[in-house]
N, C-alpha and C positions, 0 to 999 in steps of 0.2 A: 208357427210363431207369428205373431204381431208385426206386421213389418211397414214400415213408415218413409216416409221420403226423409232423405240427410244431405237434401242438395242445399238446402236455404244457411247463409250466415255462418261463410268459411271467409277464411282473410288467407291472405296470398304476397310473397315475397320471393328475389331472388333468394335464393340461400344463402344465408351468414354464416363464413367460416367463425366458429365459435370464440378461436384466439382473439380474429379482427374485431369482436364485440366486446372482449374486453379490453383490447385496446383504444374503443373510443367509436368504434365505426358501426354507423347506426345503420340499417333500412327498412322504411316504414312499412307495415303493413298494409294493404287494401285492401276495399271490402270486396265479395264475390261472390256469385250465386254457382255453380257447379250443376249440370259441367261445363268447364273452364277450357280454353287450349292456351296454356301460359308462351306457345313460340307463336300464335298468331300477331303476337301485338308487339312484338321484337322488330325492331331496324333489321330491316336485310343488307346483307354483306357483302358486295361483287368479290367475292374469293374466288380462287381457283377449284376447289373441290367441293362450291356449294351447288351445283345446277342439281344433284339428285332431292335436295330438301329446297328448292325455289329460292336459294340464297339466303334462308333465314336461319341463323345460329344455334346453336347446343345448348345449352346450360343448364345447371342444377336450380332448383325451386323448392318452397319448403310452402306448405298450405296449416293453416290450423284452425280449428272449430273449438268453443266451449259450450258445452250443453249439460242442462243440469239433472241429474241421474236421481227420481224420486226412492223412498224410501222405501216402498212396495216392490222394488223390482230388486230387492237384495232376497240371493239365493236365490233369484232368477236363472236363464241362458241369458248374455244381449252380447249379440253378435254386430259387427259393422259386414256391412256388402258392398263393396268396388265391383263397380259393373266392368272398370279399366282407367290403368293409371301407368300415363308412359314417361318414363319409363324407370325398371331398377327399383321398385318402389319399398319404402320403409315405413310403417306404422308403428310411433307411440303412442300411449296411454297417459296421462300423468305423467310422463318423462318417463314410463318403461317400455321397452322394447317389446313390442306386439306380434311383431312379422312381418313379412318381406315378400315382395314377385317382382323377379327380375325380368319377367315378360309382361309387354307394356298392352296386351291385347288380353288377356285371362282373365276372367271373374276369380276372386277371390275374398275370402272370409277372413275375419279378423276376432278370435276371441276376445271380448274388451271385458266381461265383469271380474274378473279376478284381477284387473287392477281400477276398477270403478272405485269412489267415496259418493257412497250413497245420501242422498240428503243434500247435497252440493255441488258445484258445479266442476264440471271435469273436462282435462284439456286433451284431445286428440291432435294431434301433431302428422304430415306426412309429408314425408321427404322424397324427392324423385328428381332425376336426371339423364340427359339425353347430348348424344356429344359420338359421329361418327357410327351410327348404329344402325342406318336405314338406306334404302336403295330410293326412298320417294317422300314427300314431306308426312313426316310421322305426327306433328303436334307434337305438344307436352303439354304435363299435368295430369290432375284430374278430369280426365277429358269424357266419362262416361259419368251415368248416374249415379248415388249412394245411397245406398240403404241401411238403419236401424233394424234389427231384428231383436223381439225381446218374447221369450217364451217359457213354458214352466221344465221343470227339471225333468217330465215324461211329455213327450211332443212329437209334431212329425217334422223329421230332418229337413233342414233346408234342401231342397229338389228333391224329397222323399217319395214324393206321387211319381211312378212314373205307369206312361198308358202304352198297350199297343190296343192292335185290333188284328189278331193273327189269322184268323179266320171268317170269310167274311162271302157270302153270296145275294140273292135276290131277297130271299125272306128274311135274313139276318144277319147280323155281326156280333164274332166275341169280341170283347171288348176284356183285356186282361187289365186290373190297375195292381200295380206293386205298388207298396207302401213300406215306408223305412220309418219305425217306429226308436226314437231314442230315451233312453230310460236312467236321468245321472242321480236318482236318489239311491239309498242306500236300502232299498227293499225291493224285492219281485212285486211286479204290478201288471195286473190284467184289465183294461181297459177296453172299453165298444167302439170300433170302429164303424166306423157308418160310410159307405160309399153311395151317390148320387149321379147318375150321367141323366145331364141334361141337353134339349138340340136347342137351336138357335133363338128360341122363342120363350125358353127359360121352361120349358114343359119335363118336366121327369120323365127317362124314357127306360131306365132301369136303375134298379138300387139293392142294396146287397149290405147286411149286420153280420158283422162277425168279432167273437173277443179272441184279444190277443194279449197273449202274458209275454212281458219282457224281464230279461234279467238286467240287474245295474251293469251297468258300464257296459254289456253287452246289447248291441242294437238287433232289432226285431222286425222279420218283413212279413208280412201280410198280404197275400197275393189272392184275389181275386177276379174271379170271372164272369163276366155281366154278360147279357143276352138284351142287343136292342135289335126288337125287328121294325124291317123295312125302312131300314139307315138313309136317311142322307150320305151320301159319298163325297170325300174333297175330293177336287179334282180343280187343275189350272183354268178351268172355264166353268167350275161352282165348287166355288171353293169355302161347304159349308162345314160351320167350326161345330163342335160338343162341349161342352163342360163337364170335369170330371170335378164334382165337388165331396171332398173326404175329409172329417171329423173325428177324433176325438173328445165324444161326449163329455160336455161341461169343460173341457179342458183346450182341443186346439182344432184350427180349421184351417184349409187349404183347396183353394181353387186353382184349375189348371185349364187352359183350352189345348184339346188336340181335335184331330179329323181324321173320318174313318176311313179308310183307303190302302191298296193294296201295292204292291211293287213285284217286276217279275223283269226277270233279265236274259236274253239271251241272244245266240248269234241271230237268231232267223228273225224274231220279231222285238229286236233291240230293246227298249226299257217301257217298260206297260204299265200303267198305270190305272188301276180298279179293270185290268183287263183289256185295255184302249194302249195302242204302239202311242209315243210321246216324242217327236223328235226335240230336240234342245234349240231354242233360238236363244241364246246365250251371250249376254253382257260381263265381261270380266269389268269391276266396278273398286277404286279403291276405296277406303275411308271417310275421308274431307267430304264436306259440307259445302266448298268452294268459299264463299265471305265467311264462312261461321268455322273457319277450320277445320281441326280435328273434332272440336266440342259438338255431342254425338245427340240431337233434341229426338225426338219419338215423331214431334209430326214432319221434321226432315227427313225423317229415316222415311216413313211415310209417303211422304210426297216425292221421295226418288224414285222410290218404289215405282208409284202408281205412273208417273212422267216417263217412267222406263216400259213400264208393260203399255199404254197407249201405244210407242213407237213400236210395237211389236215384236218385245221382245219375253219369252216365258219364263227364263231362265237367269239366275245369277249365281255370278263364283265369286265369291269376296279375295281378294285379291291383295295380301297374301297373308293372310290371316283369318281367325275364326271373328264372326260377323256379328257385331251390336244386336243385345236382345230386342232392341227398340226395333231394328230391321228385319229382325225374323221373324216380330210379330205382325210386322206389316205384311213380309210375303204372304205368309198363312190367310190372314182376312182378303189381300188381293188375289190369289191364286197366284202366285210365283215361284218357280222352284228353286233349289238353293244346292247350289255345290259349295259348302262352307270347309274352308282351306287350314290346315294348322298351322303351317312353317315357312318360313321364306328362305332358313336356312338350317342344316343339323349342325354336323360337325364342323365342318368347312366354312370360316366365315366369309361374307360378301366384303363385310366392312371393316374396320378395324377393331371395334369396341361393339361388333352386334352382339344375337341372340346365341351364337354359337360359341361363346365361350361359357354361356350356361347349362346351353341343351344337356349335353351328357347326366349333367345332376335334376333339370327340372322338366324334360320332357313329358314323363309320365305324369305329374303333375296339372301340366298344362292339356294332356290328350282329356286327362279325366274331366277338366275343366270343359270343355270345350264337350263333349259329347251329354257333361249332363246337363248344361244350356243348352242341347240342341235335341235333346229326347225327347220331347212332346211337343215339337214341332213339325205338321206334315210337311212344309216347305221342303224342307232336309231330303232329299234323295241320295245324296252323295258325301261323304267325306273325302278332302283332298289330303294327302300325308304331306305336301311340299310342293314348292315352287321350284322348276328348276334348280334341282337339289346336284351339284356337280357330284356326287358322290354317286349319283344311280348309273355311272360305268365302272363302278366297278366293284368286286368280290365282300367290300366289307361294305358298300353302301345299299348292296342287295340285301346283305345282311340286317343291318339298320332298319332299312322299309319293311320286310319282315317283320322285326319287331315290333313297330310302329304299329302295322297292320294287325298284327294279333292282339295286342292291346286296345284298340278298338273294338276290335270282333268280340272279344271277352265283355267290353264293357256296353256293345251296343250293334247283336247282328240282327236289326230290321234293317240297316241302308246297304248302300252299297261301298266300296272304297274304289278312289283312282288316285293316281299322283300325278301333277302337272309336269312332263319329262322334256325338257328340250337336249333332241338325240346330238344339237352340236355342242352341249356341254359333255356329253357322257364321252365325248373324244378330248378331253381338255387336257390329257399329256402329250396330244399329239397339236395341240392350239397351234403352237408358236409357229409349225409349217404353213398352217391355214391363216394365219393373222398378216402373212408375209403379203397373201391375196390383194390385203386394205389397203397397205400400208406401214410403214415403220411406225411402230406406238399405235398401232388401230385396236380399241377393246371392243369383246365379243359381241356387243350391243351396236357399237358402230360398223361392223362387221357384217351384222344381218342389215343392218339400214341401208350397205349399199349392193343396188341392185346388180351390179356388176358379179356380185357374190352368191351362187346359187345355195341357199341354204338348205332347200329342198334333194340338189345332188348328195350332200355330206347324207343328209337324214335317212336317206336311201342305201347307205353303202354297209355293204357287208359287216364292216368293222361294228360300225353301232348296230344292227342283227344282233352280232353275236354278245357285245359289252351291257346289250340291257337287257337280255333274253330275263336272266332272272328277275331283274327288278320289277320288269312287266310279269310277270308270272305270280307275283305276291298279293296281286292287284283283282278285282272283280272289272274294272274299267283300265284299260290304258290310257291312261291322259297325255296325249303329244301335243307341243307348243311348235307350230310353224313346221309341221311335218307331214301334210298331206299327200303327199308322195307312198306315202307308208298305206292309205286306207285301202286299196285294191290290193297290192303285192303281199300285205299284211293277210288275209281272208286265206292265202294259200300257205303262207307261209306257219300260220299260230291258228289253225280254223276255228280253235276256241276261244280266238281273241275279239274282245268285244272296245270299242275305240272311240274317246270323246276328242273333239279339236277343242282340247283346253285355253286354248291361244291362238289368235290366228290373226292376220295381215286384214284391214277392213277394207283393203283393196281388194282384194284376191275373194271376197264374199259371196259372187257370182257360180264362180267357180268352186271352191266351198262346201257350198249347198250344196249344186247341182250331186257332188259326191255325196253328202248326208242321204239326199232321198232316195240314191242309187244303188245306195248298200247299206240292208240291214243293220250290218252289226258296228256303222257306227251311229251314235245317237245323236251327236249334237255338233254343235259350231259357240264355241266361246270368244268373241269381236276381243281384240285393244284398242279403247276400250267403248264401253257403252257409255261414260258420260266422263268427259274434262275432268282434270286433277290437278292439284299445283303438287309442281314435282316434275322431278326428270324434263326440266322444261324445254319445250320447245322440239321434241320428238315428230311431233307431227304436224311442226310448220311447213310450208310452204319455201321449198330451196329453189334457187337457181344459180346455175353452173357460172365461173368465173375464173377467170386464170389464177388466180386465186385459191381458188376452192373448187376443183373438179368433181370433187366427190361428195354428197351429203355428210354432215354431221352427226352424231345419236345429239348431242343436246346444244341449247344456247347461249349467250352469253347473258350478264344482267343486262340490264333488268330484266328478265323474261325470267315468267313467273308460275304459268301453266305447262301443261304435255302438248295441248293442242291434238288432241286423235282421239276426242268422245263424239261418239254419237249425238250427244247433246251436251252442251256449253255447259260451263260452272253454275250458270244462274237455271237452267234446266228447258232452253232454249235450243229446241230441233234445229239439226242443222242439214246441209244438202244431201250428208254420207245417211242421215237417220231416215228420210225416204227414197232414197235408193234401196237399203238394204228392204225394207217394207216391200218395196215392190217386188224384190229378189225372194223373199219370202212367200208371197201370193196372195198378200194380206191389202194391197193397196191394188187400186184401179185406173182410178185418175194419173195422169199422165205427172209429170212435176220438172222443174224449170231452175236450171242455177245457171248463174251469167260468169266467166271467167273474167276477173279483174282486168280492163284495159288496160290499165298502165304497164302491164307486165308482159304484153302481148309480143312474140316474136323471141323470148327468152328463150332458153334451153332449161325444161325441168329437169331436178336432182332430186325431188323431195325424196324422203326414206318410202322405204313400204307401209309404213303407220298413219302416210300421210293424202288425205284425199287430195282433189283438181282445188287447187285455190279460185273455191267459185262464191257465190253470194247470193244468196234468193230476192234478188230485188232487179230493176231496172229502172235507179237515179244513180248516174253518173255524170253530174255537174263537170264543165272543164272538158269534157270525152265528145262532145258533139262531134258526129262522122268521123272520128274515130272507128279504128275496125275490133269488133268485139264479136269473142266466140259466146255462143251459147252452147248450153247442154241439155239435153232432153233425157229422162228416165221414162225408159215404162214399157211392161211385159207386154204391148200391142204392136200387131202387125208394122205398124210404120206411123211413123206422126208428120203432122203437117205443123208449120211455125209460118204469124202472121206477125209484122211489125204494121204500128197503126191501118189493119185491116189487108197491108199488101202481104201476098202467099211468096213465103222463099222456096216453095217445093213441098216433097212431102220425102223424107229417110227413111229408109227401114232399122226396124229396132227390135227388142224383144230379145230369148234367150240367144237366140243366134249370132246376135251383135252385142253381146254384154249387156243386153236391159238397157242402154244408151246410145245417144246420137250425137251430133256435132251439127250445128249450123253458124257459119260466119257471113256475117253482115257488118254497116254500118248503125254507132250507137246514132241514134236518135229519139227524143224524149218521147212516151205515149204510154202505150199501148202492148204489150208484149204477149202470145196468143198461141198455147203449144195444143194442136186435137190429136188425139190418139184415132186411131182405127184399126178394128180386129175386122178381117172378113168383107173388110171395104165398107163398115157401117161403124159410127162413130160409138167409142167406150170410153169418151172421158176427155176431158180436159182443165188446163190450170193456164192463171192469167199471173203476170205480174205487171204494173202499172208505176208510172212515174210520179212521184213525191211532187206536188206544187204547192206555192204557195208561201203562208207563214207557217212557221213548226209551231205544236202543240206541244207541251207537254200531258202524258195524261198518264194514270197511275191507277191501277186497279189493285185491289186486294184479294187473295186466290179465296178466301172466306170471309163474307161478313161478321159474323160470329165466330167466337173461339171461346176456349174454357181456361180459368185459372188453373187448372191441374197441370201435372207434372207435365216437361215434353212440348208442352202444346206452343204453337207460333204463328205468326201472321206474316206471310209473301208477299211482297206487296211490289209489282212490275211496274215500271218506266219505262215509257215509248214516246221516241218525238216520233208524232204521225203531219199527216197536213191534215186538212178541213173534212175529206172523204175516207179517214183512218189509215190512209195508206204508211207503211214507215217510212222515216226520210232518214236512211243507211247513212248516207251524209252529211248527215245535219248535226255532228257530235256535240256535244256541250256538256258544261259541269252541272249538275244539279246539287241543290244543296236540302237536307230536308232538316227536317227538326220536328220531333214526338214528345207530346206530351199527354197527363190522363195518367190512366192506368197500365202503362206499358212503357217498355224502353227497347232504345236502336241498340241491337246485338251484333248485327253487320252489315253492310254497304258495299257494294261491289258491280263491277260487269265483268264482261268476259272478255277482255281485254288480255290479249297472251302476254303484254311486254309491258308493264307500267310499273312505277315505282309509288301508284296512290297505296292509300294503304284500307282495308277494310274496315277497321276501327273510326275513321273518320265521320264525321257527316258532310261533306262533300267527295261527288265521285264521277267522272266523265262517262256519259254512256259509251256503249261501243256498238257501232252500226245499228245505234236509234236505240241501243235498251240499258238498263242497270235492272239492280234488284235491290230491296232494303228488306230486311230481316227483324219482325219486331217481336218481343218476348214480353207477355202480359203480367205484371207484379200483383195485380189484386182483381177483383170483378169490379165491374165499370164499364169505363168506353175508353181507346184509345182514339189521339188525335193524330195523322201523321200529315204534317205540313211541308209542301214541294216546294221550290222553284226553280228556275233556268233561267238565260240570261234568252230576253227578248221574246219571252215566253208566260202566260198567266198563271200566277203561282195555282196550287192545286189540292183540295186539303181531302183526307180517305177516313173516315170514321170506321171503327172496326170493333165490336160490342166484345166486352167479356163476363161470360157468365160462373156461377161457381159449376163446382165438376160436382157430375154426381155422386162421386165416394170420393 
């Protein structure tokens, strides 16, 4: 099928109760390009029950498009394609009822020609709402792409291609392509399929004709087996792609990329990949875009990606849901792998108004969805069945995951299966004893946040042994959240158990690891999280203890607007926990330098377990002069020495022995800051940080000078007050205000500011320790202008070229 972008020239409203319209009450529409996140630009609420959605409200929204349906395409197929629309979503045609997905993460189709008027212009309508449904801020609307599909009455099925490569050594790979051939006329037809695998250089490396006769109404597969010798192999460190391009002569055509690559699981050499053990360095990552929402662009998806695998990490688990095509096709071209997740909840609901008053009727549904977006993609290693699903302790939630899992297996056994199991839910009739531990009124979340609470004891105890024996048993992977206590005692207890840290404490990382390389059969370490979220805010601030407040919090009050516990900020800025864990990994060398806030010195810490040292990679602390301030030192070397303006405070020992860290307290004083590493008594490395002087600069780079009018595509564009020698001035906060024009417009505006009440949609926005981010999205080819300034600062202008795309 013919399929086209249907993001361009949709209009967007709250929804109008239809009565209140005829009674006089009007609300206009506006215009909007898709994808949209209709809660990003909503007033946030200091309610009581908003900290899980960043205090920004529910509500219903109704979107509509008119496009004009030519006379050639009657007795057509023409399909619409929702890449995802959250939430509860309803499609009209003309004012007729089209269809519905009450899950706001699912790709879904929409038959539109049987109520099309050919020759004229025709109104699609879609209605969606969101109100008490999510554990973290979900967006609304049309928050993924959309697509047109228009194809002849014999065609190949939308995700009709699909690839493997079953077999696969030195000289060769089979290369299997099924084909789903659809036949809606009223006669048997035998038409040429034509199959092409091409490698990355667009060269034909095998091809394969064969006819196939379909019966009407009865769809038709065509399975073929190609032979490409001497394969390129994907793999996370070449991670080269194929095209699988297949036709129907004269009639229809369909390109696909997959990679050719093998998978092999077991207790002794954990998860293998084309033959090679792979451990998981593993980022759990939610949805948001941070300023741009939930609204889901291709080169964001993109640019996370790539921002995420730099910090070192290989691995992502979408978190708690199946993961934007726009992100899977990024894993694939970056080498990243992909634990993509179904459910956050089955039967049991989290929330009031979740997903779990649907599942029973639309799970299947949504598995099917979810595995055929993700079958020709090598990223894909794993499917998750669920998020800490409270139901896997017990008899009928064993049962459930079983079905789950066999519904996949039917529909797709190249991966593997695991479920994200947190063992102190699978005790949750026994809560109310354990919750006593917190506190009166303490929920499960606040409950692991305090350290006081061993969660790791419960995870260990006989009872959850024996209440998830099954559930774990339905499984190819055990996925445990916060339960490393289980990885040794596990290997004796289930020898066939093979065990991912679906979830884990970005404290505890050190230790962690050390367990992943220790023991075969488990494979990986999945961090909360790999990069900042708004939602559940304020998880992994920075607490201190108070007569008041003994005990940490799970969340914050408003305005706090972020999680605060990614590895890397909203705007995609490393932060001190993203090279630590690098170095924990074996991936970093050079030593690295975070300074504990002055002001807070002498405190007693309470942060939760989610939450790093409130430290900062700079040394400008204006006001702090001799002041006493700790530093921190990272780094897998024998011992490091720290010089302030060239004086030596000693030399620590550090490395695995000491947690990969050290402690040096001195007085602040402005200069020079100077961490050397040394292995073996001969220097392996060092990191400076330096003090800010001067006047602040504003200055603004754009992540590419070119970009393309095509779909997805966007321009980053960073703000940093530095001084005269680039250094940042962490200090120096101020509002920037910008203003675009040209061939492009401002989509979002933000920093990483955990507490603020600015809003992203604005074009003024205060940096936060020297940085923001503006977000620009290209309308036509041209040049975009994007114009800066700050107060006491030279304003600053970024040209950014757009060219058209090549298709």
């Amino acid at each position: 099928m013919i399929r086209t972008s249907f993001n361009d020239s949709w209009q967007f409203r709250p929804k109008v109760n239809p009565f209140a319209k005829l009674a006089g009450t009007a609300v206009p529409y506006e215009p909007v390009t898709v994808p949209h996140d209709a809660m990003i630009t909503r007033d946030r609420e200091p309610t009581m029950d908003g900290a899980a959605t960043a205090y920004f409200p529910g509500g219903a929204y109704e979107y509509r498009k008119t496009f004009f349906a030519p006379e050639e395409h009657r007795g057509k197929r023409v399909m619409l394609e929702f890449e995802g629309v959250y939430r509860d979503a309803t499609v009209f045609v003309n004012g007729n009822y089209a269809g519905q997905r009450p899950y706001g993460y699912s790709r879904f189709f929409i038959d539109a020609d049987r109520f099309l008027r050919f020759g004229e212009n025709n109104e699609i309508r879609v209605e969606c709402r969101t109100h008490q449904d999510s554990r973290w801020y979900s967006g609304a609307g049309i928050y993924r792409d959309t697509w047109l599909l228009v194809g002849d009455v014999v065609r190949i099925s939308p995700d009709g291609v699909r690839v493997t490569t079953p077999d696969i050594d030195t000289e060769r790979a089979v290369v299997e392509v099924a084909t789903t051939i659809e036949n809606d006329s009223i006669d048997i037809r035998t038409v040429q399929l034509v199959t092409e695998i091409r490698d990355a250089t667009g060269t034909v490396v095998a091809s394969d004709t064969t006819p196939i006769t379909v019966q009407p109404r009865e769809p038709g597969i065509a399975r073929q087996r190609l032979y490409v010798r001497d394969p390129s192999l994907w793999s996370p460190d070449s991670p080269a792609l194929h095209t699988c391009a297949v036709s129907l002569t004269d009639i229809d055509a369909v390109e696909v990329a997959f990679g050719i690559r093998s998978l092999r699981l077991d207790p002794e050499h954990g998860l293998r990949i084309n033959g090679e053990t792979v451990k998981l360095r593993g980022a759990c990552v939610h949805h948001d875009n941070g300023p741009l929402g939930a609204a889901t662009f291709a080169q964001a998806e993109e640019r996370r990606v790539r921002l995420l695998k730099n910090a070192g990490f290989n691995a992502i688990r979408m978190s708690h849901h199946p993961m934007s095509i726009a992100m899977l096709d990024a894993c694939d071209r970056l080498g990243m792998l992909v634990v993509d997740e179904a459910f956050d909840m089955w039967t049991w609901g989290k929330n009031p108004f979740d997903y779990s008053l649907n599942f029973p009727e639309w799970w299947e549904r949504d598995i099917e969805a979810m595995v055929a977006k993700d079958y020709n993609h090598p990223s894909v290693v794993l499917y998750s069945l669920g998020n800490e699903i409270p139901e896997t302790g017990s008899a009928t939630g064993a049962m459930w995951g079983r079905r789950l899992a066999e519904k996949v297996r039917a529909l797709d056994d190249t991966r593997f299966l695991t479920n994200a199991i947190n063992n102190l839910l699978a005790l949750l009739p026994d809560l109310t004893d354990l919750r006593a531990q917190g506190g009166e009124d303490t929920g499960i979340n606040t409950l692991m946040a305090n350290s006081g609470f061993d969660v790791n004891a419960v995870a260990a105890s006989e009872l959850v042994t024996t209440r998830t024996a099954e559930s774990y048993s339905v499984l190819d992977v055990a996925g445990m959240n916060y339960s490393e206590i289980r990885y040794a005692s596990d290997r004796t207890l289930f020898p066939n158990r093979i065990i991912l840290g679906t979830e884990t404490f970005p404290t505890r990382i050190d230790d962690n690891w050390r367990l992943v390389e220790q023991h075969s059969h488990v494979i990986g370490d999945f961090t909360w999280t790999g990069w900042d979220y708004l939602g559940e805010v304020g998880i992994g601030r920075p607490q201190y203890s108070t007569s008041d407040t003994p005990h940490p919090t799970f969340t914050a009050p408003y305005p706090y607007l972020l999680a605060g516990c990614g590895d890397l900020d909203i705007t995609g800025h490393r932060l001190p926990v993203s090279y630590y864990r690098e170095i924990v990994f074996g991936l970093r060398v050079q030593p690295y330098i975070a300074v504990q806030r002055p002001q807070h010195r002498g405190k007693t810490v309470m942060s939760s377990r989610w939450a790093w040292s409130d430290t900062l990679a700079g040394w400008t602390w204006p006001g702090h002069e001799t002041d006493p301030i700790i530093v921190e030192v990272y780094s897998a070397a024998d011992e490091v020495e720290l010089l302030v303006n060239g004086r030596s405070l000693g030399r620590n020992p550090v490395g695995e022995q000491h947690r990969f860290r050290t402690e040096f307290e001195t007085a602040y004083e402005p200069g020079e800051l100077l961490a050397i590493a040394y292995r073996d008594g001969v220097e392996s490395g060092r990191d400076i940080q330096r003090t800010a002087t001067g006047p602040v600069v504003l200055q603004a780079v754009a992540d590419r000078p070119v970009i393309t009018a095509g779909v997805g595509d966007l321009a980053f564009v960073t703000f940093t007050l530095v001084d005269s020698a680039g250094t940042v001035h962490t200090a120096a906060d101020r509002p920037v205000r910008v203003d675009v024009s040209g061939d492009g417009t401002l989509i979002g505006f933000g920093s990483a500011d955990p507490s603020t009440k600015e809003r992203f949609d604005a074009t003024e926005h205060h940096t936060y320790q020297g940085r923001a981010l503006a977000v620009v999205k290209p309308t036509a080819p041209g040049t975009i202008r994007l114009t800066a300034a700050a107060p006491d600062c030279d304003p600053v202008d970024v040209l950014v070229t757009v060219e058209k795309p090549d298709r």
